[in-house]
C-alpha distance (Angstrom), angle and dihedral (degrees) to the residues before:
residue distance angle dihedral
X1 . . .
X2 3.87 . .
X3 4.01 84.8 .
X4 3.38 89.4 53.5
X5 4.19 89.3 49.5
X6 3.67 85.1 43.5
X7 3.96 102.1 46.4
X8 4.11 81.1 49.5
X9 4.03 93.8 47.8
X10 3.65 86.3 51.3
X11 3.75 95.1 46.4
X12 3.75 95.9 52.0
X13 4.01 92.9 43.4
X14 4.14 88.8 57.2
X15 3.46 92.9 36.4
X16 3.63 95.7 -123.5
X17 3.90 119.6 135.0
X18 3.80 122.5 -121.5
X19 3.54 114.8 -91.3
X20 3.77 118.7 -128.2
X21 3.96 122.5 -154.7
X22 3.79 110.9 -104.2
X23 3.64 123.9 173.5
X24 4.43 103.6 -117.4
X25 3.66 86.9 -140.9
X26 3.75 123.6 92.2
X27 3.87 119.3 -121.9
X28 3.93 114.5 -106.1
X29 3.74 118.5 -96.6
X30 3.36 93.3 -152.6
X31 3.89 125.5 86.5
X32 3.17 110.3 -139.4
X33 4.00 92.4 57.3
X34 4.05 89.3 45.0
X35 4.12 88.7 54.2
X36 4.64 83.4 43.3
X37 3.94 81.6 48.7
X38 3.79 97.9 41.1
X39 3.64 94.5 45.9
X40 3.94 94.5 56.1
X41 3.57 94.0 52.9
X42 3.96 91.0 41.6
X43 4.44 76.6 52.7
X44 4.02 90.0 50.5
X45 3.58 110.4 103.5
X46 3.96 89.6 -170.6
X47 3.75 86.0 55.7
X48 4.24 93.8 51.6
X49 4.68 83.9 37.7
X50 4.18 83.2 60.2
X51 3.66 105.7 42.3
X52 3.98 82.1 37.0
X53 3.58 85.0 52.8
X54 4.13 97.4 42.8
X55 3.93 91.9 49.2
X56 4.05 97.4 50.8
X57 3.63 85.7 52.8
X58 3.95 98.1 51.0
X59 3.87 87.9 42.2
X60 4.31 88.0 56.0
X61 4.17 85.3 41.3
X62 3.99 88.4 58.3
X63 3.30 94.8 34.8
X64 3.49 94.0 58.3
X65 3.99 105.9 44.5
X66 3.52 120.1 111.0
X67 3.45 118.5 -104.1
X68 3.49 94.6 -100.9
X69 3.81 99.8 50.0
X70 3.97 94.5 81.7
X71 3.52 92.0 150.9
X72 3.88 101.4 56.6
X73 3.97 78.5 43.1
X74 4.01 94.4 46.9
X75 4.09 87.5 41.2
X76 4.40 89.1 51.5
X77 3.68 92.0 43.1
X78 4.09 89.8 47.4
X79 4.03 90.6 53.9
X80 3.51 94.8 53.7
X81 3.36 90.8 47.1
X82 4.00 84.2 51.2
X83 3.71 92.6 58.7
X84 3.42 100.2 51.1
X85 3.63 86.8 57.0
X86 3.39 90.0 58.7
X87 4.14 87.2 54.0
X88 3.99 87.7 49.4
X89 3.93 92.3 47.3
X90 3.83 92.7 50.9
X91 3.96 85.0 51.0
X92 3.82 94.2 46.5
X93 4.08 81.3 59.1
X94 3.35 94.5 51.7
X95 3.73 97.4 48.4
X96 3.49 91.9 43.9
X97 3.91 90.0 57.7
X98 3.98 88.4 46.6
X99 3.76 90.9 47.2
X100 3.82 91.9 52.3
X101 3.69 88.0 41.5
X102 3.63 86.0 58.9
X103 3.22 103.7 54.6
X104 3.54 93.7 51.8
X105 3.45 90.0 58.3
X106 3.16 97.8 62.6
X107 3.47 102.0 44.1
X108 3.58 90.9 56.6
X109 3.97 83.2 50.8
X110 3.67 93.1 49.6
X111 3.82 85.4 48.7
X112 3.71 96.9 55.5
């Protein structure tokens, strides 16, 4: 954590914004490698331990407003929400690639 504090200190004194990780390589277009690509990070079990991780902590942060901070409780309760979103899109992908797998299935049944 202090690197963190540091790394941010140092940012703001050079005026140069925090860089985020971001893979350089473009997401595929096509769905069949989005549903490959969704279902290995569906597999990850470090994936499931952070979002695990994420959503205990903004269930203790709304659990422990006051009653009159509703909208730090309403903002916590709107992030976890958010990250199970993220779950449901990366199963979306997936079933999209099954659905499509599917069909070509049995079109190459039908064409038998």
């Amino acid at each position: 954590m202090k690197f963190r504090a540091f790394a941010k200190a140092l940012g703001e004194y050079w005026d140069v914004p925090p860089q985020r990780w971001r893979s350089t390589q473009p997401a595929p277009e096509d769905k069949m490698q989005l549903g490959e690509n969704a279902r290995r990070l569906l597999d990850d079990p470090v994936l499931h331990a952070a979002l695990d991780r994420v959503q205990q902590k903004l269930i203790e942060s709304w659990r422990n407003t006051a009653p009159g901070e509703g909208e730090a409780r309403e903002a916590a309760y709107r992030l976890y929400w958010a990250s199970e979103l993220f779950r449901d899109e990366l199963r979306l992908m997936l079933g999209d690639a099954r659905a499509i797998e599917a069909r070509e299935r049995v079109r190459s049944q039908d064409a038998a």
